[in-house]
N, C-alpha and C positions, 0 to 999 in steps of 0.2 A: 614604103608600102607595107600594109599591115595581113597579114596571115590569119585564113580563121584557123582555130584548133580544132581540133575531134570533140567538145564540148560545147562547140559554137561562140566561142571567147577570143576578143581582138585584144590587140596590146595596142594602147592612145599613143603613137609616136610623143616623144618627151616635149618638141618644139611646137608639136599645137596645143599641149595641155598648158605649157606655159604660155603661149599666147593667148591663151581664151579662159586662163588661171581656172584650169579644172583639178582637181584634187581628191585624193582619193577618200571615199564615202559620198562625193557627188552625185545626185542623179542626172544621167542624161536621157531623153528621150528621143526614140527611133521614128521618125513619122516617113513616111511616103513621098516621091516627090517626082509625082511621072516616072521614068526610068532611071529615078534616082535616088537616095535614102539621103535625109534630112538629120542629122544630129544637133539638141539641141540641148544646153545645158537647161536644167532648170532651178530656177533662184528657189531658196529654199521661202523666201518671203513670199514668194507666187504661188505658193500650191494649193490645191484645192480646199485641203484643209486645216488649215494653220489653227493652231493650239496656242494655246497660251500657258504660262508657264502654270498656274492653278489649274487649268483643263489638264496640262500633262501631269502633273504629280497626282490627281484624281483618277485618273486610271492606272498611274505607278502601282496607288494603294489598292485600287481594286484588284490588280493582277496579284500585287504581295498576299491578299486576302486568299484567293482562290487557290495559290500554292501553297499555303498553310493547311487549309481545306482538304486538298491531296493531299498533301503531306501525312496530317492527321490521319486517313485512312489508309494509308500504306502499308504498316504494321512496321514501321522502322523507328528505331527509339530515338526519344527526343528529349532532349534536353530535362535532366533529372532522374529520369531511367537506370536502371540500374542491370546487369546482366541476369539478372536473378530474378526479373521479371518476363521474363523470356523464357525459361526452363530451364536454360543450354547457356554454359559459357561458351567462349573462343578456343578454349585450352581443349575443350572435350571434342572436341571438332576433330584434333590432328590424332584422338584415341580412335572414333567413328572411321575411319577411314583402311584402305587395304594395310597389309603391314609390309615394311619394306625388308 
């Protein structure tokens, strides 16, 4: 018998994930079932919307795009940068500070 936590998190007793080979990153879904809850693995080939391997690495590249994007305006140095473009070394930092 399974335990809900204080986060709402069950633990798969070990004997029905190996009978129904569920594994962990699986999705299951919770459906309804009268006055019952239905659990139900879902095949990763069944999903609504299945990618293909060129469909996924096309959003790879858009997402890599948009966090260069940020990145860029961040004001954090990047590659080639030098401290000295900053105003401020690291060293001048531990002077800035109270004295001990």
């Amino acid at each position: 018998m399974a335990k809900v936590t204080s986060k709402l998190q069950l633990t798969l007793p070990k004997a029905i994930a190996d009978r129904y080979k569920i594994r962990p990153g699986d999705d299951l879904e919770w459906l309804p079932a009268g006055d019952a809850i239905r659990v139900v693995k879902r095949d990763a080939a069944a999903a609504d919307d299945p990618k293909t391997v060129k469909e996924r690495l096309q959003l790879f590249d858009q997402a890599t795009a948009r966090q260069r994007k940020r990145q860029a305006g961040s004001g954090k140095m990047r590659p080639g940068e030098s401290s000295q473009d900053r105003g401020w070394t690291r060293e001048e930092l531990y002077d800035r500070g109270p004295s001990r």
